[in-house]
C-alpha positions as CSV (number, residue, x, y, z in Angstrom):
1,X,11.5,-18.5,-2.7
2,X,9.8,-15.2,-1.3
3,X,8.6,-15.6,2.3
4,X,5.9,-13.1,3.6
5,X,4.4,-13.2,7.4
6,X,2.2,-10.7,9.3
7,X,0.3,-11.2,12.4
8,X,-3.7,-10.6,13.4
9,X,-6.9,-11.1,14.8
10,X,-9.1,-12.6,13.3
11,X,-9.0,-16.5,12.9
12,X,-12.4,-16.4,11.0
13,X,-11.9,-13.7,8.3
14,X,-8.0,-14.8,7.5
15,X,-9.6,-18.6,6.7
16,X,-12.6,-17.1,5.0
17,X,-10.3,-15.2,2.5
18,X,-7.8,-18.4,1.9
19,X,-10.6,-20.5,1.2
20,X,-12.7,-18.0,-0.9
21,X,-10.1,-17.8,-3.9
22,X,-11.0,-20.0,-7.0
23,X,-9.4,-23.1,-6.6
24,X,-7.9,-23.1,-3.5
25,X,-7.3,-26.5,-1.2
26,X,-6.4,-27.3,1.9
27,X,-3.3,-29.4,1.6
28,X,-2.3,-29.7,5.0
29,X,-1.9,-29.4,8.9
30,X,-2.9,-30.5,12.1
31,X,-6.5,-29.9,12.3
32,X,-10.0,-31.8,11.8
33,X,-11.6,-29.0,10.1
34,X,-12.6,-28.2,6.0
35,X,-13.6,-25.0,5.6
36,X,-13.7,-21.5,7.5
37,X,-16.4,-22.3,9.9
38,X,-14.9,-25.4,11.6
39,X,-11.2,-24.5,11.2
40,X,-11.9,-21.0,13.1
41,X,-13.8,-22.8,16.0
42,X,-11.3,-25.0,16.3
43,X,-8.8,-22.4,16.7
44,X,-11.1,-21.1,19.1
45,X,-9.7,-23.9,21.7
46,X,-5.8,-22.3,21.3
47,X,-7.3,-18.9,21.9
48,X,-8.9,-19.9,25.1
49,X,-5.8,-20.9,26.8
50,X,-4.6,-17.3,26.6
51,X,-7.0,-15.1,26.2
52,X,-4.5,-12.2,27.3
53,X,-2.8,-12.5,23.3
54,X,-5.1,-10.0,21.1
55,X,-2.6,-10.6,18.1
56,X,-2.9,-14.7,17.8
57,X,-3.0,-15.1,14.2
58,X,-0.3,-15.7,12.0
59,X,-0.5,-15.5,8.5
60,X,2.8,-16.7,6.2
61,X,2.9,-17.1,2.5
62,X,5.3,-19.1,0.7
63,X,5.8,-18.4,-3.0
64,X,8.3,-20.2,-5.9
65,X,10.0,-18.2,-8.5
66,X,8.0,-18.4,-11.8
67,X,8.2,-21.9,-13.4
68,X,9.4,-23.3,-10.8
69,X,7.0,-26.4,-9.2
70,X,6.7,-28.4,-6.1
71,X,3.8,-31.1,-5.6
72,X,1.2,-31.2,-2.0
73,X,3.0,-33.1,-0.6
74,X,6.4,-31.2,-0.7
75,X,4.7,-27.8,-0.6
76,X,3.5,-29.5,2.9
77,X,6.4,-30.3,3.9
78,X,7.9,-27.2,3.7
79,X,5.4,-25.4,5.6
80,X,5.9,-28.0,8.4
81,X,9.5,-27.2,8.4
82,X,9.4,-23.4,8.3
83,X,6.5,-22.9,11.0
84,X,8.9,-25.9,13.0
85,X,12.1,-23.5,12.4
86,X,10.0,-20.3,13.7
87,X,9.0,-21.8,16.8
88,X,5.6,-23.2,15.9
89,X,6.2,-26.6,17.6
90,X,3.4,-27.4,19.6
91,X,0.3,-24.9,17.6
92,X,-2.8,-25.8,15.4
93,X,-2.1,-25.2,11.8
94,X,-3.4,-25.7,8.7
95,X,-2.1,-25.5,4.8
96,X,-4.1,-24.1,1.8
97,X,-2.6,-24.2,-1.9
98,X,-4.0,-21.4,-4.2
99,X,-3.8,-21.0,-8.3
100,X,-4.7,-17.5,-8.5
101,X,-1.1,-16.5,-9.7
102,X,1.3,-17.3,-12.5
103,X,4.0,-18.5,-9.9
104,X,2.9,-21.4,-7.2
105,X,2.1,-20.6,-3.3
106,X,0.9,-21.7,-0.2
107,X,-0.5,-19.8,2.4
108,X,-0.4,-21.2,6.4
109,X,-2.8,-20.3,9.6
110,X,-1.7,-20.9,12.6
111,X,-1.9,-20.2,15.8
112,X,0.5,-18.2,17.8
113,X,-0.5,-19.9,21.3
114,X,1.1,-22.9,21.5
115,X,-0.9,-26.1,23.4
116,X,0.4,-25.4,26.5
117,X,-0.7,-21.9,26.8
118,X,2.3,-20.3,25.9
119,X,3.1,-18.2,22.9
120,X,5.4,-18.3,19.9
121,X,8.1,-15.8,20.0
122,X,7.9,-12.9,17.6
123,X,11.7,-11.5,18.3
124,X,13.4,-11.1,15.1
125,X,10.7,-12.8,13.3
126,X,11.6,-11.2,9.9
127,X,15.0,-11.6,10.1
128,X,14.4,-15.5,11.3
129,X,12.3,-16.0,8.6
130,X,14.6,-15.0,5.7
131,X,17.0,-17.1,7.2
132,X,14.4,-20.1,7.9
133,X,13.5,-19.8,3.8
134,X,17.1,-19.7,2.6
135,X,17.8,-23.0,4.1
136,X,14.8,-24.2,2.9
137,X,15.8,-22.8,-0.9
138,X,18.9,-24.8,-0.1
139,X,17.3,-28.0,1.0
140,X,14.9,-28.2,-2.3
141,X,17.0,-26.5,-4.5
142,X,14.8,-23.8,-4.9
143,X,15.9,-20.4,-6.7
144,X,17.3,-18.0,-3.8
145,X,15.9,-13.8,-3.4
146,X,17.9,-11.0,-1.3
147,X,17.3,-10.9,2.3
148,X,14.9,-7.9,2.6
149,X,16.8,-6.3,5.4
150,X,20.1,-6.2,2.7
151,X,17.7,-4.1,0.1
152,X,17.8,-0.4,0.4
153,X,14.4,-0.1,-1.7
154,X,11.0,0.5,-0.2
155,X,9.6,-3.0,-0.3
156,X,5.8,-3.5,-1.9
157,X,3.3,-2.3,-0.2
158,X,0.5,-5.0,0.7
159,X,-2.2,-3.1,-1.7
160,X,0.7,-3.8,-4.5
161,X,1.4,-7.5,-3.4
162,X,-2.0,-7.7,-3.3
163,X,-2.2,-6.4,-7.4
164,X,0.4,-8.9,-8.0
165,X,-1.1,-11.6,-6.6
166,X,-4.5,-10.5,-8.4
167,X,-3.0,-9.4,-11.9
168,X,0.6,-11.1,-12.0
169,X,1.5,-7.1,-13.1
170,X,4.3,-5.4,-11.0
171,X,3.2,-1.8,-9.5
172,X,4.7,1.1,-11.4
173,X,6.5,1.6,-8.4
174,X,8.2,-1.7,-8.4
175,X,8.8,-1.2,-12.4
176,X,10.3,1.8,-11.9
177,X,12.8,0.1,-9.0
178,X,13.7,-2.3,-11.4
179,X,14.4,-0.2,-14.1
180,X,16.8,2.2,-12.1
181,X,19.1,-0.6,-11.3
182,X,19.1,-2.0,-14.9
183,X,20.1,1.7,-15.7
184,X,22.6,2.1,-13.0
185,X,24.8,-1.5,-13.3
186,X,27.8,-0.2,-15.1
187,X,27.8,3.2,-12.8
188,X,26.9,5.5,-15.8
189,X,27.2,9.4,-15.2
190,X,23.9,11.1,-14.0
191,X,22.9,12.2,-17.5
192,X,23.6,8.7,-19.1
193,X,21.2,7.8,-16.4
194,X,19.0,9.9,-17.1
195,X,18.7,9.2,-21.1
196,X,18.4,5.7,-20.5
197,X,15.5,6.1,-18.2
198,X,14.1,8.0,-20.9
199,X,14.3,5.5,-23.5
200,X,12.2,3.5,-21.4
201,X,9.5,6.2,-21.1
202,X,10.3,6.5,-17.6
203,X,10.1,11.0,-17.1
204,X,13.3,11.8,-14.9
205,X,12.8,15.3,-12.8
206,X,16.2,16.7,-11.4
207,X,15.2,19.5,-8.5
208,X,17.6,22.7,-7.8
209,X,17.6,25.3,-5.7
210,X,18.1,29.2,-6.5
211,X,22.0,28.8,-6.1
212,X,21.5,25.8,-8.9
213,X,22.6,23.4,-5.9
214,X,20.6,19.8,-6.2
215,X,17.8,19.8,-3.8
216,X,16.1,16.5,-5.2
217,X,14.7,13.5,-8.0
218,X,11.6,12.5,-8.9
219,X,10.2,9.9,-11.5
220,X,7.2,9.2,-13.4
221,X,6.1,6.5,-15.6
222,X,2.6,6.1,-17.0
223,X,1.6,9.3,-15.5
224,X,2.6,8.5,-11.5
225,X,5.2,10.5,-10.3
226,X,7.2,9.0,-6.8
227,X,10.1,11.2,-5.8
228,X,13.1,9.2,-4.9
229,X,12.8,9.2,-1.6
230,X,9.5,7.2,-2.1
231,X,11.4,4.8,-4.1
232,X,14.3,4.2,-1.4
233,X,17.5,5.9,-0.1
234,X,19.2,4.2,-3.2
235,X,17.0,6.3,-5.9
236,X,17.3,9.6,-4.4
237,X,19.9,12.0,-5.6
238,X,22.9,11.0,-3.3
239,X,21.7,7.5,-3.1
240,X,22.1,6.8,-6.6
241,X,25.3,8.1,-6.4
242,X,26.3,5.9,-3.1
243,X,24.3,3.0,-3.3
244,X,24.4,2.6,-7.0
245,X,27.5,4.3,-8.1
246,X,26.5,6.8,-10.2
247,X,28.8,9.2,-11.3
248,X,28.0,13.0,-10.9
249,X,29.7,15.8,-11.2
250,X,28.1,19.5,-11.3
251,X,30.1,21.4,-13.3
252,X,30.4,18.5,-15.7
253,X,26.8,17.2,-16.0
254,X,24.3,20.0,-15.0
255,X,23.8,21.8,-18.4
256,X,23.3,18.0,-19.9
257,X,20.7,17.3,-17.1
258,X,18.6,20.4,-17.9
259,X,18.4,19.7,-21.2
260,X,17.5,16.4,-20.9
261,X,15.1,17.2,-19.0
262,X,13.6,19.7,-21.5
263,X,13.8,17.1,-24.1
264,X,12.0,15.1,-21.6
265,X,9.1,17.8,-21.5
266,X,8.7,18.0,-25.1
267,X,8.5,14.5,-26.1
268,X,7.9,12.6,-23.0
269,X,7.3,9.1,-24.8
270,X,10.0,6.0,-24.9
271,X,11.8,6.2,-28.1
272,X,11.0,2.4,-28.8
273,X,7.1,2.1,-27.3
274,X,6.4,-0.9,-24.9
275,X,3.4,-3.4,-25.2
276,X,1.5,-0.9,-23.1
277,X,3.0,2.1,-24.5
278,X,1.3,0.5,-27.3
279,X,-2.0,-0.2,-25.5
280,X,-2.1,3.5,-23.9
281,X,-1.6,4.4,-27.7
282,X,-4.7,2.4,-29.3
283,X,-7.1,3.3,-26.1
284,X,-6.1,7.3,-27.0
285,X,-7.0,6.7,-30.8
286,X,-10.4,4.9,-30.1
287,X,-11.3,7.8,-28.0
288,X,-10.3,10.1,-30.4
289,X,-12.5,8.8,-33.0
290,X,-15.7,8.5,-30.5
291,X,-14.9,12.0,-29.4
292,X,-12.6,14.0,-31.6
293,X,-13.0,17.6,-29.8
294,X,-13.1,17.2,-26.0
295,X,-15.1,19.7,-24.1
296,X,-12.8,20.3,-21.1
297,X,-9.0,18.6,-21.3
298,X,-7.8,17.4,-18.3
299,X,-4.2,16.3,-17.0
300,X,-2.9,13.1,-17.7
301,X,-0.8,12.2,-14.4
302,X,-0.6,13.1,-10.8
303,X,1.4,16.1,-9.7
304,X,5.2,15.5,-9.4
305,X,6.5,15.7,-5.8
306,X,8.5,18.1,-4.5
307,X,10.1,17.2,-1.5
308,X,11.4,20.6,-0.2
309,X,8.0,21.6,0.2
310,X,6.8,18.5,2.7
311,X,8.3,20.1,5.8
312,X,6.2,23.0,5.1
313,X,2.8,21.1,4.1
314,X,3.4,19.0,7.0
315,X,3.3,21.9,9.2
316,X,0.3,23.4,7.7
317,X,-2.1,20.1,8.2
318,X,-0.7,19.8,11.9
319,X,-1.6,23.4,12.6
320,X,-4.6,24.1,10.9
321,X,-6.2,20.3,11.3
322,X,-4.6,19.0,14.7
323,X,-3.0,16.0,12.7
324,X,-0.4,13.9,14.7
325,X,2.5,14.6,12.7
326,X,3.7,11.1,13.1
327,X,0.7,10.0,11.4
328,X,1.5,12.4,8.7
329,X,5.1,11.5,8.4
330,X,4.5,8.0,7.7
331,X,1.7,8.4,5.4
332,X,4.4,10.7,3.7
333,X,6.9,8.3,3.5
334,X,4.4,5.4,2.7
335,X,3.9,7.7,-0.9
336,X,0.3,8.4,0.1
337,X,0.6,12.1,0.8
338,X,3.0,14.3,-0.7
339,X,4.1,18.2,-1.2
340,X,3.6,19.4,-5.1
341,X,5.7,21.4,-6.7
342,X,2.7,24.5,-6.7
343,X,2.9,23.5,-2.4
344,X,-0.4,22.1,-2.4
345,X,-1.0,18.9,0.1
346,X,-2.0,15.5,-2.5
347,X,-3.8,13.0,-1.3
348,X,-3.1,9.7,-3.3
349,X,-6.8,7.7,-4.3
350,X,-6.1,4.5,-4.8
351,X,-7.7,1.1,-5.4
352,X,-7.9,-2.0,-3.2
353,X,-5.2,-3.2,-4.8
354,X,-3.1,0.2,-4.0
355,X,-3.5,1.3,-8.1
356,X,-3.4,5.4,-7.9
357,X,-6.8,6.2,-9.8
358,X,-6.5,9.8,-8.9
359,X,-4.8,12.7,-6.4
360,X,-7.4,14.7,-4.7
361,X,-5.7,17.8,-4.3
362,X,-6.2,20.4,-0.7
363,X,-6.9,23.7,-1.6
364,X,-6.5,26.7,1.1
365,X,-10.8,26.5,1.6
366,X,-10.4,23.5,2.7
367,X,-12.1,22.2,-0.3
368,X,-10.9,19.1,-2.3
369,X,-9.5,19.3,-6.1
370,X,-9.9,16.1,-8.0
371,X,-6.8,15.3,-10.6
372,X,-7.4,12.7,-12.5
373,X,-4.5,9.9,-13.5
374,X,-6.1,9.8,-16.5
375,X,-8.1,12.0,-19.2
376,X,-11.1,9.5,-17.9
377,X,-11.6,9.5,-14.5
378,X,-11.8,6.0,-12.6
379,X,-13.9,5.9,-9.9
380,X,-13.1,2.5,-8.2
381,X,-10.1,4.0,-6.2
382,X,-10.6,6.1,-2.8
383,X,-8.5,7.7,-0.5
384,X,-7.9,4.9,2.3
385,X,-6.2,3.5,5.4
386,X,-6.5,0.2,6.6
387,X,-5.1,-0.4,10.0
388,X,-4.5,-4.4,9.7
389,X,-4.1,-6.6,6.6
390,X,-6.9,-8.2,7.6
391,X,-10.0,-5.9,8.1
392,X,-12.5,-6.7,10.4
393,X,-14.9,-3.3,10.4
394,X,-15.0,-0.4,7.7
395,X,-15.8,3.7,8.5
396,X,-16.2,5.4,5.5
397,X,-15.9,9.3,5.0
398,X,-16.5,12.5,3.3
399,X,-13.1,13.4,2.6
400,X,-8.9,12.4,3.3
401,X,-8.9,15.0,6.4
402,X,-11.9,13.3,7.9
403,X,-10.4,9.7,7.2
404,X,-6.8,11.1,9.3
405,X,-8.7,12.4,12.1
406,X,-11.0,9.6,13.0
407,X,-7.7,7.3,12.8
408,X,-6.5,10.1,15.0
409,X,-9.2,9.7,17.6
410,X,-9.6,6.3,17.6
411,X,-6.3,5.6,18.2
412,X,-6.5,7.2,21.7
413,X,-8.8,3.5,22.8
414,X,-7.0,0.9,23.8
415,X,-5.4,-1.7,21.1
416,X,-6.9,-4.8,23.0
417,X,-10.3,-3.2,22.2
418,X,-9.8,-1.6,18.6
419,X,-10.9,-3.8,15.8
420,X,-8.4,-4.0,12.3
421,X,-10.5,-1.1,10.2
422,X,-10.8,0.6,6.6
423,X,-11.3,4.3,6.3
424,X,-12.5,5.1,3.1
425,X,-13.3,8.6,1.8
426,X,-16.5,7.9,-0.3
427,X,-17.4,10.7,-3.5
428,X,-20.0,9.2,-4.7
429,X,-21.5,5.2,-4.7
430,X,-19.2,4.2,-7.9
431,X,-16.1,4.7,-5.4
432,X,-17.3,2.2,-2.6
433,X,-15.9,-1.4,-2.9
434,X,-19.0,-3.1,-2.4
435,X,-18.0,-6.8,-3.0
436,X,-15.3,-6.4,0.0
437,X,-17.6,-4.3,2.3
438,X,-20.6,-7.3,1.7
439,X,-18.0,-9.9,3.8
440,X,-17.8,-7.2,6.7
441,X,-20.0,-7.1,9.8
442,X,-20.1,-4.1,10.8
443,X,-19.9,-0.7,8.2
444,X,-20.1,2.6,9.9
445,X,-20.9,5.8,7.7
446,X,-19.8,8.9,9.2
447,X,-19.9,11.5,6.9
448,X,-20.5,15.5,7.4
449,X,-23.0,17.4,6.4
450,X,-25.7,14.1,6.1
451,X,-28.5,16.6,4.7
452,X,-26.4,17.2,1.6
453,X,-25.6,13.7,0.7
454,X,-28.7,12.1,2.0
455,X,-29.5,10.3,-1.9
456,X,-25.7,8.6,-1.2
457,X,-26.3,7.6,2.1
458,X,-29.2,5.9,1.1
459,X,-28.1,4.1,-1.9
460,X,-25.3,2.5,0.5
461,X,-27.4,1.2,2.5
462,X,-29.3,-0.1,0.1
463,X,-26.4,-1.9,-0.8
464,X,-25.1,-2.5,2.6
465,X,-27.9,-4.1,4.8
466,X,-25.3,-4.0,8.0
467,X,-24.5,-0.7,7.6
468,X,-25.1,2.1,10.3
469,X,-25.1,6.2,9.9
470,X,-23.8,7.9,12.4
471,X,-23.7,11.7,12.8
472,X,-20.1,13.6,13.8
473,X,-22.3,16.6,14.3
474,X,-21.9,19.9,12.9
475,X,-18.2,19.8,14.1
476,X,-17.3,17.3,11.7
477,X,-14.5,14.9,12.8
478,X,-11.9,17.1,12.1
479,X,-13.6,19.1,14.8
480,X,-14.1,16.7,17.1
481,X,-10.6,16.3,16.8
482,X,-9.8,19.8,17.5
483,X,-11.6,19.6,20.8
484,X,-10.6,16.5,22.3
485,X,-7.2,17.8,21.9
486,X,-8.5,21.3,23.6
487,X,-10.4,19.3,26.9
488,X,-7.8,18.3,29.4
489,X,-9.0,15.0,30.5
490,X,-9.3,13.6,27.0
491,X,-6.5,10.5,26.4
492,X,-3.6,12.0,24.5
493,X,-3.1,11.0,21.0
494,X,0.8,9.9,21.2
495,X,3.2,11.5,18.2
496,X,5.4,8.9,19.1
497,X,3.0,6.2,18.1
498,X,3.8,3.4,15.9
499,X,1.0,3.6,13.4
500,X,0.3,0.3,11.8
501,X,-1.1,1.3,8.2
């Protein structure tokens, strides 16, 4: 069984999403209400006897392996048991089954203030809850996962457990995790690793410096590239060889490594195609027959990191935009932002469900270069930050720097009076996710240079009745950045700050 937990705000938009997927039901709890509106005032009551908690909503998910099945009432049980193991003794609950995936899972809102005004515990909640869920496997004889502080892999992100929730399809990232430990579970050499990963059309890229000493490794699969450092300390160069045993030696393996990869360059396709090898190959032919000669050909896959040029890219944004670097580190490590080989800054566009559509690249003008994932462009992907899983309010911008520096500036106000947002840097109208944006009360639009995209501004608000335009000015935000950080009274933005993305 996989447990997942995260903590919030909003009572009201946390019910509205668990009871606006197809086929969802409320299964259990403690309360009198049946939909959103009466659940959410009833949790109202909990909230009142400690106003002082800003964070009083918790939000756990409890899903079974696939094909395995539990009936209402057991699936109840269980989430009586877990939020009782947690602490959740004396709080206001309630239990809602959906069918949207291919394996079975419950989701539970509760209320972090207990009846008596106090509030539940979050110490070690992670660590409590894996243990909570393996006695539960236990009890119900349930199929058991690894504890998720034992796994040195980056877990998924929530935009990918929300495309696995949606589609039942692992991210490539996940796919490429779990491909690199089917490669590495007899401790091959490095090149054995590497021709295995090619056989499964995964594009292995081994990084040296002038002295031919290993300075990193990347991988891509269906045109996204992570370096291994995105992937986890076990998938970068030394990790593979400490965490998964892979054997290397230099003098012994490099020659085979660079021609691997050179074979790798030539023909990067799997030697035996996959179903969606297959389906990449059939989409390619029909658009060869509707349009045989191309007018411009465009790259098929995002630029391949290069991590020895991060330090250097970071430096560059926090110079010449007044970025926090913390905020720039972790959007770095998060796979979001990254150095390319060329030393160009790449902005990852993604969808909603955290699918890269395209890398929007930042050229020395301060311009942005779209690369396309694909030889046709999607446009139903952004750059974007949300600051909470669940989203309360929506900004959306011109471009990535403007999304970082309003996230910069705003975090200077204080938590208790910041609402969980969504920055989105908007291209044009196809790029804005309209359907999410509809359930939202408030939609700010704050892009530069208003005159020039007034036709855009005015088809989102067509769309968007609750929107409201605001002007940054001339400055920009990246500029009104620049000069709250030159004006001595203005709050400091922290670089030690713990940036929840």
């Amino acid at each position: 069984m996989i447990g997942k937990h995260i903590k919030g705000k909003s009572f009201r938009g946390l019910l509205n999403y668990l009871f606006g997927k197809d086929g969802a039901r409320q299964i259990g709890g403690n309360m009198e209400g049946t939909n959103p509106r009466e659940l959410a005032a009833e949790f109202g009551i909990s909230r009142r006897l400690n106003p002082k908690v800003s964070r009083a909503v918790y939000h756990a998910s409890l899903s079974l392996a696939h094909k395995e099945s539990l009936d209402d009432d057991t699936w109840d049980e269980i989430a009586q048991k877990y939020l009782q193991a947690m602490g959740f003794d004396m709080n206001q609950y309630v239990v809602v089954r959906h069918t949207d995936r291919t394996h079975e899972h419950i989701h539970i809102a509760a209320s972090r203030i207990q009846l008596d005004g106090t509030t539940v515990s979050d110490s070690w909640d992670d660590r409590r809850s894996e243990a909570v869920i393996r006695k539960l496997e236990q009890e119900y004889n349930l199929q058991s996962v690894q504890p998720s502080w034992e796994k040195d892999k980056h877990s998924p992100t929530t935009g990918e457990r929300r495309h696995i929730a949606r589609t039942g399809e692992e991210s490539v990232r996940v796919r490429l995790q779990r491909s690199l430990d089917q490669a590495t579970h007899d401790h091959p050499t490095m090149p054995e690793l590497i021709e295995r990963t090619q056989q499964q059309g995964i594009n292995v890229r081994v990084g040296y410096t002038r002295t031919g000493i290993v300075k990193g490794i990347s991988y891509q699969l269906d045109g996204v590239a992570f370096s291994g450092t995105h992937l986890g300390k076990a998938y970068t160069f030394p990790g593979l060889q400490k965490h998964r045993g892979v054997n290397y030696s230099p003098k012994r393996d490099d020659k085979r490594i660079q021609k691997l990869m050179e074979q790798a360059v030539e023909n990067p396709t799997p030697a035996v195609p996959s179903k969606q090898d297959d389906k990449r190959i059939q989409k390619l032919m029909e658009q060869t027959v509707e349009n045989p000669t191309p007018a411009v050909t465009q790259t098929n896959s995002l630029p391949i990191p290069e991590p020895t040029n991060w330090e250097q890219i970071r430096l560059n944004l926090s110079q010449q935009y007044n970025l926090p670097n913390s905020l720039l580190t972790e959007l770095h490590e998060k796979g979001w932002l990254y150095a390319s080989q060329t030393g160009q800054a790449i902005f990852v566009e993604r969808t909603l469900d955290d699918l890269p559509t395209l890398a929007k690249q930042l050229e020395p003008t301060g311009n942005f270069t779209a690369i396309p994932l694909n030889s046709k462009a999607r446009k139903n992907g952004s750059f974007w930050i949300a600051t909470d899983a669940t989203v309360e309010r929506a900004v959306l911008l011109s471009d990535p720097i403007e999304v970082l520096s309003v996230i910069a500036l705003e975090s200077t106000v204080d938590k208790e009076k910041r609402k969980p947002t969504l920055y989105w840097s908007v291209g044009d109208s196809e790029q804005i996710p309209l359907e999410f944006l509809r359930s939202l009360d408030t939609v700010v639009i704050a892009f530069k240079d208003n005159e020039k995209v007034e036709d855009l501004i005015a088809e989102i608000l067509a769309e968007l009745p609750q929107a409201k335009k605001v002007s940054p000015g001339k400055a920009d935000c990246n500029g009104m950045l620049t000069l709250s950080k030159l004006q001595p009274n203005q709050s400091r933005i922290a670089e030690s700050q713990g940036w929840e993305l």
